[in-house]
C-alpha angles and dihedrals in degrees: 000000000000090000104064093039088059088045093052079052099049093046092045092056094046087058094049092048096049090049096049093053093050096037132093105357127106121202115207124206106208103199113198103214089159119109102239129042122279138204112217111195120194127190125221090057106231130221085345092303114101106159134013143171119262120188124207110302094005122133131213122203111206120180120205126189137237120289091019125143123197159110140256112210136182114238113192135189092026129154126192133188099241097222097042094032090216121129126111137236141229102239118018099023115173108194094305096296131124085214115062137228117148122037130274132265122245146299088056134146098228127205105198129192150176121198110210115231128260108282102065107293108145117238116241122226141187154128121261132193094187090111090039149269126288115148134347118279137191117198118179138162120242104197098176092357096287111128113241140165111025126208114174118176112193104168132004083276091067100144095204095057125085104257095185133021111279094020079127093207093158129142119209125214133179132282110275102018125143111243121206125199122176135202115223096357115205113257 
């Protein structure tokens, strides 16, 4: 009898396992198109990495765990000394440091998120110009790799953005999606 009843454990625990490790986290994929370099910065930092560089056409894929709130920004005209990592931007800027950890100072395009926690709540997703506008941004929800849920953003009257606090021009999307938000999309 002792034998089926470690093998429903262990069972049990492998399930429970295999579902924590695919619930409740979102990856983004944060695409430069524009024709210089830019420097995204996200807050909260996530999993120790809160800003990088991006060159034309590079992608950065950034994961961010259940129950996290945040925002993915462009910084431009930035210079950084390569071994510190300390410098500043002109738009962006986040104390000076390539990795962020604290958020960007305005004007600033801003892609702003909330990952639902683990046990089914959707994330919410959308662009906001509160803080400004710097460059054009397109932010969309990939739940099976399908693209949904489009929010592009070309110029500061971007009708889909949040232009004041509470304006509560958000998207959801389902738990575990990919999310894809790219700098300078093409027209």
């Amino acid at each position: 009898m002792a034998a089926p009843a470690a093998l429903s454990s262990t069972l049990v625990l492998l399930l429970v396992a295999f579902t924590a490790s695919r619930v409740g986290a979102a990856t983004f994929y944060i695409t430069n198109g524009c024709a210089s370099t830019v420097f995204p910065g996200a807050i909260p930092v996530a999993r120790g990495v809160g800003g990088t560089d991006l060159k034309p056409g590079e992608t950065w894929a950034l994961k961010v765990d259940a129950g996290a709130s945040g925002r993915i920004w462009p910084r431009t005209g930035c210079s950084f000394d390569p071994v510190t990592g300390q410098g500043g931007c002109d738009t962006g800027d986040c104390g000076g440091v390539l990795r962020c950890v604290l958020p960007g100072k305005p004007p600033a395009t801003l892609a702003e998120f909330t990952i639902g926690e683990d046990g089914g709540a959707p994330d919410i997703y959308g662009i906001s110009v509160v803080d400004g506008f710097s460059i054009p941004m397109e932010f969309s929800c990939s739940p099976g790799g399908i693209a949904d849920g489009v929010v592009r953003c070309m110029d500061a009257g971007c009708p889909d953005a949040n232009h004041h606090p509470g304006d509560g021009k958000y998207r959801t999307c389902q738990g575990d999606s990919e999310y894809q938000i790219v700098l300078c999309p093409s027209t």
